[in-house]
C-alpha positions in Angstrom: 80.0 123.2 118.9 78.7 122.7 115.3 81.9 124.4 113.7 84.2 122.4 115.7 81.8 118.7 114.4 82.3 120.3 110.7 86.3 120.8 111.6 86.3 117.5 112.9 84.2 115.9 109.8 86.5 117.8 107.3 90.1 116.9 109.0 88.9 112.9 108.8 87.6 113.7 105.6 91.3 115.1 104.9 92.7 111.9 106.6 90.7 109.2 104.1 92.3 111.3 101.1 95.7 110.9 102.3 95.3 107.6 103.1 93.8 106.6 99.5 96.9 108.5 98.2 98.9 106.3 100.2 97.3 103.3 99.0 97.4 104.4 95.2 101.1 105.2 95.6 102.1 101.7 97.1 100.5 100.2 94.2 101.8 102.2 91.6 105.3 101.5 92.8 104.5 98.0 93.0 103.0 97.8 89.2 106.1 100.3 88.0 108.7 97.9 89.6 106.7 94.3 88.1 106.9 96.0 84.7 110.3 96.6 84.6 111.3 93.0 86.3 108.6 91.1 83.3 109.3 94.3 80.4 105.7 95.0 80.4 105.2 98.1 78.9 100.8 97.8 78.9 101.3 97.8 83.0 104.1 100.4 82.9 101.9 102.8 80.5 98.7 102.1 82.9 101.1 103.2 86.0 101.8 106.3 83.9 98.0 106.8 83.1 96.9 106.1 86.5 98.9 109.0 88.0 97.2 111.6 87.5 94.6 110.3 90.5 97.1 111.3 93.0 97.6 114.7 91.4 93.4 114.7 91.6 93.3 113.9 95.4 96.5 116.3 96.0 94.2 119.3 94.6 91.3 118.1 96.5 93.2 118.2 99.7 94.7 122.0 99.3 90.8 123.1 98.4 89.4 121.4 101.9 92.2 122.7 103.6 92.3 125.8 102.4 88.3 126.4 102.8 89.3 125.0 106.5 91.8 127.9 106.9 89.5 131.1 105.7 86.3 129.5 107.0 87.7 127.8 110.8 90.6 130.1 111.4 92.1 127.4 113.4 95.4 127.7 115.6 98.2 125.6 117.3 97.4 122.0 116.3 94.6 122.4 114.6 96.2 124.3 112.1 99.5 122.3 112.0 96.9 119.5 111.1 96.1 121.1 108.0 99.7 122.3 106.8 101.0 118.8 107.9 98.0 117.2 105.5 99.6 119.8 102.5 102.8 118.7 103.0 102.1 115.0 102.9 99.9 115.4 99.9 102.5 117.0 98.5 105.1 114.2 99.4 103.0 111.7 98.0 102.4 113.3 94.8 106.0 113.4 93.9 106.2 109.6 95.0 103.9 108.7 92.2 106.1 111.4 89.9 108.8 109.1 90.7 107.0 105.5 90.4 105.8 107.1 87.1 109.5 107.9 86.1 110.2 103.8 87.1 107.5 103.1 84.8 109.3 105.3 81.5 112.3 103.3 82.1 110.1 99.9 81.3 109.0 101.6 78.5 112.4 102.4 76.9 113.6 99.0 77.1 111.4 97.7 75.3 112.1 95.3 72.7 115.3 94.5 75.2 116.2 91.9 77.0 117.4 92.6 80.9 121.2 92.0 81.4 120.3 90.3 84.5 117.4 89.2 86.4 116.4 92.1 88.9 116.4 90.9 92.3 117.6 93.7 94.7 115.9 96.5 92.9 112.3 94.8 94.1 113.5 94.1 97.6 114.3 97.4 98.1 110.6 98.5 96.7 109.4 96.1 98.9 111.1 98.0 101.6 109.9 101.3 100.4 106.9 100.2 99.9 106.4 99.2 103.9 108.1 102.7 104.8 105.5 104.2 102.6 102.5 102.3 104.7 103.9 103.0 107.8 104.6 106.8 107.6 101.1 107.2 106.7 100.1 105.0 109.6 102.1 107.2 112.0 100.3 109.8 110.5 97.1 109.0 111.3 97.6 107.2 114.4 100.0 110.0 115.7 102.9 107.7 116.4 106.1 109.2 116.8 108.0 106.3 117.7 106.8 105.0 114.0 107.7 108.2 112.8 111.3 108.4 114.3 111.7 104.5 112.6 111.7 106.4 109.2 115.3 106.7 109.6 116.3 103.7 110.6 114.7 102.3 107.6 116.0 104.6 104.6 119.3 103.4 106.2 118.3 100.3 105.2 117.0 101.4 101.7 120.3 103.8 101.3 122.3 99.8 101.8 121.0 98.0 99.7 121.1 100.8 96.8 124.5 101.0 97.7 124.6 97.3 96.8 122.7 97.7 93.4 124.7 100.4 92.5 128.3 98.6 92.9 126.5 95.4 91.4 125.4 97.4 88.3 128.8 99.6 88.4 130.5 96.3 87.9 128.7 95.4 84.5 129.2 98.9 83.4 133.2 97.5 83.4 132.5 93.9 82.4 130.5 94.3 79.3 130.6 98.2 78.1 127.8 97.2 75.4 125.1 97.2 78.4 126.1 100.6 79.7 122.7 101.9 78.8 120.6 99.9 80.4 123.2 99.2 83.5 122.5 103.4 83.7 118.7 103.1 83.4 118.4 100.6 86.1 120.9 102.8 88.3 118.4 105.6 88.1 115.4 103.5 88.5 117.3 102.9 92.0 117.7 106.6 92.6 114.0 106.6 91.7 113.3 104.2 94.7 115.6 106.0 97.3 114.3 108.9 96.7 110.4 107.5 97.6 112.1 106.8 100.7 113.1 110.0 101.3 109.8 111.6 101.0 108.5 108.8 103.4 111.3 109.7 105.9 109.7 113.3 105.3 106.2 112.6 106.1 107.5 110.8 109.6 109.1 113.9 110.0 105.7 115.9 109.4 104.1 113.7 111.7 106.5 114.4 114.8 105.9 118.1 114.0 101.9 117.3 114.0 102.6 116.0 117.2 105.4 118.1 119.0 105.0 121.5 117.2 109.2 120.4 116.0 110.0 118.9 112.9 113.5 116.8 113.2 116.1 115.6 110.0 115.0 112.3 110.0 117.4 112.2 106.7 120.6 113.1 108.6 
């Protein structure tokens, strides 16, 4: 009984860490994305500082759940809880690689001026942003149904980047002098999808958790 309280007390223990990494990647993508819209390269260089937290709280998850794994020996679920909190932890890490890489791009335009205000580019952080809050929320509630609506919304993300990308495609052919930054903000996009696909993968982690399956929630 005592082993399975100090299981217990280390899994929520796991839980809180993914949760604060959720947290710190939602407002690193927020900050990254306001730097770039105002050129701010102080908050884009403290996004860029501030990342190495989630690479902190990433290492502190594999050493509980690895002393879990030698110490517990657990099976079935129990052990799917642990490789599903790596593979989250993992997920999120490379989010904040990528809001990181958002905040770069501030940082090489400075001293520029944008070519047009950026309008779609936050809605579709915004967008991410929920996805990222709600994946971790099927997570720790163990909501498939939340899960499964991962798809649904990076179909929604995939959209509207197909929008910024036509929109920014067009200026490439209108005025050839702003083909730099036209490219830059066409990767800060990819930048942004791609946090949506690693939230559509830990929806997927969560339906394993769950059903001992993992679907392609990115087909």
């Amino acid at each position: 009984m005592i082993r399975r309280i100090e299981f217990d007390q280390q899994l929520n223990e796991l839980k809180t860490l993914l949760q604060d990494m959720g947290k710190h990647m939602e407002e690193a993508l927020a900050s990254s994305v306001q730097s770039l819209q105002t050129l701010d390269t102080e908050k884009a260089q403290a996004v860029i500082k501030n990342d190495a937290q989630l690479n902190t709280m990433e290492e502190q998850i594999m050493e509980i759940g690895s002393r879990l794994i030698v110490t517990q020996q657990p099976v079935a679920k129990d052990l799917r809880r642990i490789l599903v909190a790596f593979r989250i932890a993992s997920d999120l890490e490379r989010m904040g690689d990528l809001a990181r890489d958002v905040a770069k791009v501030t940082i090489r335009l400075q001293g520029q001026k944008l070519i047009k205000p950026l309008v779609d580019l936050p809605r579709m952080s915004d967008l991410v942003r929920a996805m990222v809050s709600e994946s971790i929320e099927s997570y720790l509630t163990e909501n498939t149904d939340l899960a499964y609506k991962m798809a649904q919304d990076d179909d929604q993300v995939d959209h509207l980047y197909s929008v910024i990308l036509q929109d920014l495609y067009a200026h490439l052919t209108s005025d050839p002098d702003s083909a730099n930054q036209a490219m830059l903000l066409i990767m800060v996009g990819r930048y942004i999808e791609r946090i949506a696909d690693h939230a559509t993968n830990i929806g997927e982690s969560t339906v394993y958790l769950v059903t001992g399956h993992r679907p392609d929630l990115n087909q």
